[in-house]
C-alpha positions as CSV (number, residue, x, y, z in Angstrom):
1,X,7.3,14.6,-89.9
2,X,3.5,12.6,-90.3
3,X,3.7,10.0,-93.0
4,X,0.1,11.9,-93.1
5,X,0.9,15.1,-94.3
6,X,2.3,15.9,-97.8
7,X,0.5,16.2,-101.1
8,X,-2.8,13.8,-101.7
9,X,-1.7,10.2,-101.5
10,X,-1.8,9.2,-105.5
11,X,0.1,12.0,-105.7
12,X,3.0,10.6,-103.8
13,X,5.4,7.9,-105.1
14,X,4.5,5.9,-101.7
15,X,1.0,6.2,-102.7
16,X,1.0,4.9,-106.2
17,X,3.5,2.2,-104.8
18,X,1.1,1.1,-102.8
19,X,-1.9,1.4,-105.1
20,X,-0.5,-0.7,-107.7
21,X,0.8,-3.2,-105.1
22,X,-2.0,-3.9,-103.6
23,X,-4.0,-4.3,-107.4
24,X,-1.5,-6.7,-107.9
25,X,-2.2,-8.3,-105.0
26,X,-5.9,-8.6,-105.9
27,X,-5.1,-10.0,-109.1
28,X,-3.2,-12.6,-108.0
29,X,-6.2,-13.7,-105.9
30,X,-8.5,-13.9,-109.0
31,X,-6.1,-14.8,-111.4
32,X,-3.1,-17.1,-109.8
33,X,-1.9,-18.1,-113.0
34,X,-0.1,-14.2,-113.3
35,X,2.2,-15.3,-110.7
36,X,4.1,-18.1,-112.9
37,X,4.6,-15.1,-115.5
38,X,5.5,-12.4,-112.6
39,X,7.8,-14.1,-110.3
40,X,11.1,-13.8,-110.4
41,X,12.9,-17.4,-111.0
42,X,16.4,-16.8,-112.1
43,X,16.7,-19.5,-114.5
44,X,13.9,-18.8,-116.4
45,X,14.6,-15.0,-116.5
46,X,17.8,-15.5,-117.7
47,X,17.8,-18.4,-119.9
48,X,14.6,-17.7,-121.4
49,X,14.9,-14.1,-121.0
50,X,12.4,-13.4,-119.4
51,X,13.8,-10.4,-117.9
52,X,10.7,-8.5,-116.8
53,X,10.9,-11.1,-113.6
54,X,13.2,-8.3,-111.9
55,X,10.6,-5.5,-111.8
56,X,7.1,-7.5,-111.4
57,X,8.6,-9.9,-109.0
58,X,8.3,-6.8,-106.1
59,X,4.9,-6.2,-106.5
60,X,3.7,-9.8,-105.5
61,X,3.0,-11.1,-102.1
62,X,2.8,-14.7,-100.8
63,X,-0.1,-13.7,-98.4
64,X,-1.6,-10.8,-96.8
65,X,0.5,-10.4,-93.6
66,X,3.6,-10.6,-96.2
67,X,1.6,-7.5,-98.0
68,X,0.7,-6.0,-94.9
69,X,3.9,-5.7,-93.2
70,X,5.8,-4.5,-96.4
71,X,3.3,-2.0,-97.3
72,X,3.1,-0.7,-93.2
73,X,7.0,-0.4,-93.6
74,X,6.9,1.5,-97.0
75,X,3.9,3.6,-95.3
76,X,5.7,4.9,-92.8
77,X,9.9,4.7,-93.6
78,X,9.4,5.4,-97.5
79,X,7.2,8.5,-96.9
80,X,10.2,9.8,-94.6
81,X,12.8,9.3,-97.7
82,X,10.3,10.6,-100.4
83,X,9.7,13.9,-98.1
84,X,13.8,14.7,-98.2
85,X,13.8,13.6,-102.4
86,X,10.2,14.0,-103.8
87,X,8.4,11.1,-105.9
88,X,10.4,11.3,-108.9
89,X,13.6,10.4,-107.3
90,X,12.1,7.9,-104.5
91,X,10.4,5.8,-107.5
92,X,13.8,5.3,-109.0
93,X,15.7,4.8,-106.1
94,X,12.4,1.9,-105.2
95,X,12.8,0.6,-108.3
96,X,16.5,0.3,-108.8
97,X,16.9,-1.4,-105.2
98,X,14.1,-4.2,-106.0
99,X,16.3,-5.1,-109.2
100,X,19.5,-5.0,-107.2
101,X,17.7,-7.4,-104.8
102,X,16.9,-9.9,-107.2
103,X,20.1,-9.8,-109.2
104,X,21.9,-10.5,-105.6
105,X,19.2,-13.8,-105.3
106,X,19.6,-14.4,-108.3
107,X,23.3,-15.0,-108.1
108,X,23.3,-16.9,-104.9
109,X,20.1,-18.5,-105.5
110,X,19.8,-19.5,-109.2
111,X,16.6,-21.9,-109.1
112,X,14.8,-20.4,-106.2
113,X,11.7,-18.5,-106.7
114,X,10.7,-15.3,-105.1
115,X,8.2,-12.8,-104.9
116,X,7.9,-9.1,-102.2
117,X,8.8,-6.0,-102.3
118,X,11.2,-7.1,-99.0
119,X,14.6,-6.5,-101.3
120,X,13.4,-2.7,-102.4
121,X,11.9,-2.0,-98.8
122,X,15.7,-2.8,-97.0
123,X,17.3,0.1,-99.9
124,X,14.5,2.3,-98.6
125,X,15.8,0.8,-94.8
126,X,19.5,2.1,-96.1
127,X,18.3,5.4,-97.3
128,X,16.6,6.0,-94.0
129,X,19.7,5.1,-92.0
130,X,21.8,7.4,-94.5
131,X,19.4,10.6,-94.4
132,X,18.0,10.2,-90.6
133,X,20.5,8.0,-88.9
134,X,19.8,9.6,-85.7
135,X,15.9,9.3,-85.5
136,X,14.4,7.1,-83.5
137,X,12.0,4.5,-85.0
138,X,9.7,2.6,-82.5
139,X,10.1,-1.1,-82.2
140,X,6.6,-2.9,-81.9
141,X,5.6,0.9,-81.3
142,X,7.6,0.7,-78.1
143,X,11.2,0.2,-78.0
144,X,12.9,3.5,-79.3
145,X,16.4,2.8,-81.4
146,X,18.1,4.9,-83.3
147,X,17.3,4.2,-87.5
148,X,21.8,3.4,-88.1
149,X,21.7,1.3,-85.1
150,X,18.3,-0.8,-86.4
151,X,19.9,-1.0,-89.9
152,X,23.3,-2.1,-89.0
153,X,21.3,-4.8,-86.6
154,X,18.9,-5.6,-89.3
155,X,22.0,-6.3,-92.4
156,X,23.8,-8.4,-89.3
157,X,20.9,-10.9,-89.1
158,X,19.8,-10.6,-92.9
159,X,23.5,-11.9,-93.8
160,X,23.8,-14.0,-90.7
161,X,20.7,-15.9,-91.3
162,X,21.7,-15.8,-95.7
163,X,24.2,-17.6,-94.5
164,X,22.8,-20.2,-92.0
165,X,21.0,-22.1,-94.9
166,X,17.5,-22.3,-96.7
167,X,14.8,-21.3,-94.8
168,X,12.0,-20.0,-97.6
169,X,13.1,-16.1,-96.6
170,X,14.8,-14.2,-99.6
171,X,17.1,-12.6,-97.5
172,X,20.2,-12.4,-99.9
173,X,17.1,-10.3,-102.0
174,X,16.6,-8.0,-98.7
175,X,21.0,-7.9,-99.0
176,X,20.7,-7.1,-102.4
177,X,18.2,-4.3,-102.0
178,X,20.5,-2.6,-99.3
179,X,23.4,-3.6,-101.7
180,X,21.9,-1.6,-104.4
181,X,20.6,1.5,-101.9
182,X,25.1,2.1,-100.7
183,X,25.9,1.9,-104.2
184,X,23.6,4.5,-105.3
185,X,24.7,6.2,-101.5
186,X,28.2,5.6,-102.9
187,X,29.5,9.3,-103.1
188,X,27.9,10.2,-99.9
189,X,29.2,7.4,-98.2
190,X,32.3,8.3,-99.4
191,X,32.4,12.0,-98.2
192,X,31.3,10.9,-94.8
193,X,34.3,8.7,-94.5
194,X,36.4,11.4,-95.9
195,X,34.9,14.4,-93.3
196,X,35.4,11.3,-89.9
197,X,38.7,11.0,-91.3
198,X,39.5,15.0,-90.6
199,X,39.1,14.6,-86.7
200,X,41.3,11.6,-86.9
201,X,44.1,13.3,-88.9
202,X,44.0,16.0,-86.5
203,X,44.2,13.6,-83.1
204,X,47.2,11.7,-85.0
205,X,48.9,14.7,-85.6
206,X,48.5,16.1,-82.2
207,X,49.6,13.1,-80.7
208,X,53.1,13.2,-83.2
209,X,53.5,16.7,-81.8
210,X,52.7,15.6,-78.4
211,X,55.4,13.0,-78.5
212,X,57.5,15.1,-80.0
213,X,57.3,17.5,-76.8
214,X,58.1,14.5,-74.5
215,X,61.0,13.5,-76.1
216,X,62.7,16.7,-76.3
217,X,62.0,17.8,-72.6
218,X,63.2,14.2,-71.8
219,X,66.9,14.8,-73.9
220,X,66.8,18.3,-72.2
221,X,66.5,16.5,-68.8
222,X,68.5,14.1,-69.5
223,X,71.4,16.9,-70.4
224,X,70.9,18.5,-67.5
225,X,71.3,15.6,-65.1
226,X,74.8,15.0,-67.5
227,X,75.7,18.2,-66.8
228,X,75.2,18.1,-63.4
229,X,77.1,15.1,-63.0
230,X,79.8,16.8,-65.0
231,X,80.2,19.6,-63.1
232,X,79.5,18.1,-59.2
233,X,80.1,14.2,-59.7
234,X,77.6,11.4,-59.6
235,X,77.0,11.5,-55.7
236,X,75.4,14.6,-55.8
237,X,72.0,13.4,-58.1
238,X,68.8,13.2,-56.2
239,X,67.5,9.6,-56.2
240,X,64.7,10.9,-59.2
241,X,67.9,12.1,-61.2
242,X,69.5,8.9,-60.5
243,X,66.1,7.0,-61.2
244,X,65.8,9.1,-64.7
245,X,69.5,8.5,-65.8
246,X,69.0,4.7,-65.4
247,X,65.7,4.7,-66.9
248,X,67.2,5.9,-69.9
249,X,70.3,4.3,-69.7
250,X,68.2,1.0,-69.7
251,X,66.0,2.5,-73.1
252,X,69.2,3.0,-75.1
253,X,70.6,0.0,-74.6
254,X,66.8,-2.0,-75.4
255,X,66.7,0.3,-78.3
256,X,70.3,-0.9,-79.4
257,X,70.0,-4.8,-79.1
């Protein structure tokens, strides 16, 4: 579906996302003193409680490729997400996964500043993966992958590079976002695990049955080689039968030591 279509674009979630952003955006321009007040830095949001940090700190932007990109991204996955939920829902789900964001940097990154909606932009990633996994989304407009296999790539290098050291990215705050985005995912996560594990209950128990089979036409073979030799003396197997008896022969006694 066109990110274009839908109900007018204040009327969207997306839209009013966007709007307000972007104000913010402009007002940090005219006014750069808003962004010591509206920046999320852990220690002062928690030790001086200053706990507003963990909403306000999504709608700056160090720059306007940092607003661009974000807002292009929002644009165009967010509108697919608030088509399948409506604004009301999207706006909390937005919402919920920029907090989660911040409380993951904040953890891991006490006394590190950060500002972007980057942390509530990877739960809208998630949510994508979760309700379209199997629509393609166009890399640089040109490289078609699948939306699970770009987000399973994407939370690889987010956590890869988390890990690799500083480098002035928040990505623990993207990790937190997506962190947020599968807990509120959580049941439905759950009942997809629960409906793959069907298939594989079925193949185990096919292949218990299956075994089952061999083992009893192998006794009933073996029984019938015994009662062969019982009845017509050892000289008389074919060199399979003879082949069979000592396969087996050699099995019990492994299966004994």
């Amino acid at each position: 579906m066109s990110p274009f279509s839908g109900p007018p674009f204040l009327n969207t979630a997306v839209g009013r996302i966007i709007t307000v952003t972007i104000g913010v955006f402009f007002l940090q321009q005219i006014f750069p003193a808003v962004n010591q007040y509206l920046t999320l830095t852990p220690r002062l949001a928690i030790q001086q409680f200053q706990v507003w940090q963990f909403v306000t700190y999504m709608f700056l932007h160090g720059g306007f490729g940092h607003l661009f990109f974000n807002l292009l991204v929002l644009w165009f996955i967010g509108t697919m997400v608030e088509t399948a939920w409506g604004p009301r829902k999207f706006m909390r789900y937005y919402i919920i996964c920029g907090i989660g964001g911040g409380l993951l940097h904040a953890l891991l990154q006490y006394n590190a500043s950060v500002i972007g909606a980057s942390g509530a932009i990877f739960g809208v990633y998630f949510a994508a993966a979760m309700l379209f996994p199997d629509q393609y989304l166009y890399i640089y407009f040109l490289i078609p992958v699948k939306v699970k296999h770009f987000v399973i790539g994407l939370t690889i290098l987010q956590l890869a590079s988390g890990i690799a050291g500083p480098s002035g990215v928040a990505y623990f705050a993207h990790l937190g976002g997506m962190l947020a985005g599968a807990i509120m995912f959580s049941g439905e996560i759950k009942r997809r695990i629960q409906f793959n594990a069907g298939p594989r209950r079925k193949w185990q128990a096919y292949t218990r049955e299956r075994r089952r089979q061999d083992e009893e036409a192998s006794r009933n073979n073996i029984d019938s080689i015994l009662d062969k030799i019982s009845a017509k003396g050892y000289e008389t197997l074919s060199p399979t039968e003879k082949r069979i008896l000592e396969n087996y022969s050699k099995q019990r006694n492994d299966s004994s030591e």
